[in-house]
C-alpha positions in Angstrom: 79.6 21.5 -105.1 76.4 19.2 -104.9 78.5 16.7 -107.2 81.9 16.6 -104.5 79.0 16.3 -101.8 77.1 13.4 -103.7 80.2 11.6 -104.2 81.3 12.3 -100.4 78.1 10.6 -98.9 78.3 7.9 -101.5 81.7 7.5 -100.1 80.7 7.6 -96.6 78.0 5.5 -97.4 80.3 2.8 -99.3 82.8 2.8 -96.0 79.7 2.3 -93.9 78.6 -0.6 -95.6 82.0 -2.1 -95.7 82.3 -1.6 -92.4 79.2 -3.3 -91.5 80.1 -6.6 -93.3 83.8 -6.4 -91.7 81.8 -6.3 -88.0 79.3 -8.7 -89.0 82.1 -11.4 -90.2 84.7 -10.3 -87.5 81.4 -11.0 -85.0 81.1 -14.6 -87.0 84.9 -15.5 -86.3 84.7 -14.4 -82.2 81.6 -16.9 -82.2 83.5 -19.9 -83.8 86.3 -18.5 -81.4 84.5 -19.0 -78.5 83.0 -22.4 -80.0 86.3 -23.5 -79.8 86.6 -24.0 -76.0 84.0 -25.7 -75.8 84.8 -27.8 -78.4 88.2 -28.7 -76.5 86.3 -29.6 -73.7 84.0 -32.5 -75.2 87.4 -33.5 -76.7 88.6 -33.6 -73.5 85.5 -35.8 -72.2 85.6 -37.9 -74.8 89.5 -38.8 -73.9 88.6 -39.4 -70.4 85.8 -41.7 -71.5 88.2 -43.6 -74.2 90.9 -43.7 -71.4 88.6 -45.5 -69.0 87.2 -47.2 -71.3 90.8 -49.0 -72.6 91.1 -50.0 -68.9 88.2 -51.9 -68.7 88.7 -53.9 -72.0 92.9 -54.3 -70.3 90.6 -55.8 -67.3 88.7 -57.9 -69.4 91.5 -58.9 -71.6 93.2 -60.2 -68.3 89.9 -62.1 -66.6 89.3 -63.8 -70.2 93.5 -65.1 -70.1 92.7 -66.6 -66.7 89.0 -67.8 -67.5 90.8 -69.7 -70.8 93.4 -71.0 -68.2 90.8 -72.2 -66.0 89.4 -73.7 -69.0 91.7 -75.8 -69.7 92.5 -77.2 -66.7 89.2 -78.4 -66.6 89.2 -79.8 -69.8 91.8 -81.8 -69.3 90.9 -82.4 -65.8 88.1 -84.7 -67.5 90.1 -86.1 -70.0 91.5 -88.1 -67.1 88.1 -88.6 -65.4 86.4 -92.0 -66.3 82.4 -91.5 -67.5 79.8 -93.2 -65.2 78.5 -95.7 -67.6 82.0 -96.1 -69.0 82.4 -97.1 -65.9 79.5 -99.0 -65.0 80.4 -101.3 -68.0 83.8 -101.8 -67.3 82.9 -103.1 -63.2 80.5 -105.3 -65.1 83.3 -106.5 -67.4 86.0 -107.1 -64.7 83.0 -109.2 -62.6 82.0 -111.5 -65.4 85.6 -112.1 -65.8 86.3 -112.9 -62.1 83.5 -115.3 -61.9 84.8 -116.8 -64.9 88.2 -117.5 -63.7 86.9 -118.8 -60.4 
């Protein structure tokens, strides 16, 4: 009788620590659970942020395609612009040669 009894709480005592490690990892998964919302709202964030942030580099992308057009006009804006001492020399050149066919 003290044997079926022994073996009875050693039983009990078996189921109760199996059941303890059952609750503690079932208690482990509803905390990674509920990690997992908040986890899909940083997500969520971060898309925002990469969203807006692709907008701004479209923006830039644009600005930089009309500053390079800019660019160029003004570069060959001066190609066709005369430099001041280029200049200078030449008016000197043109006088010498109109006093010298006077």
């Amino acid at each position: 009788m003290k044997k079926s009894i022994k073996k009875k709480t050693n039983k009990n005592l078996e189921v109760g620590v199996l059941l303890e490690d059952v609750n503690h990892k079932l208690d482990l998964v509803i905390e990674q659970v509920s990690d997992i919302s908040d986890i899909k709202n940083k997500v969520d964030s971060l898309e925002t942020k990469v969203d807006n942030l692709e907008t701004k580099v479209d923006n830039l992308t644009e600005n930089m395609d009309i500053v390079k057009t800019g660019l160029e006009f003004v570069k060959n804006s001066l190609k066709k612009k005369v430099d001041t001492d280029e200049f200078t020399a030449l008016e000197h050149r043109v006088t010498l040669l109109e006093s010298r066919s006077r």
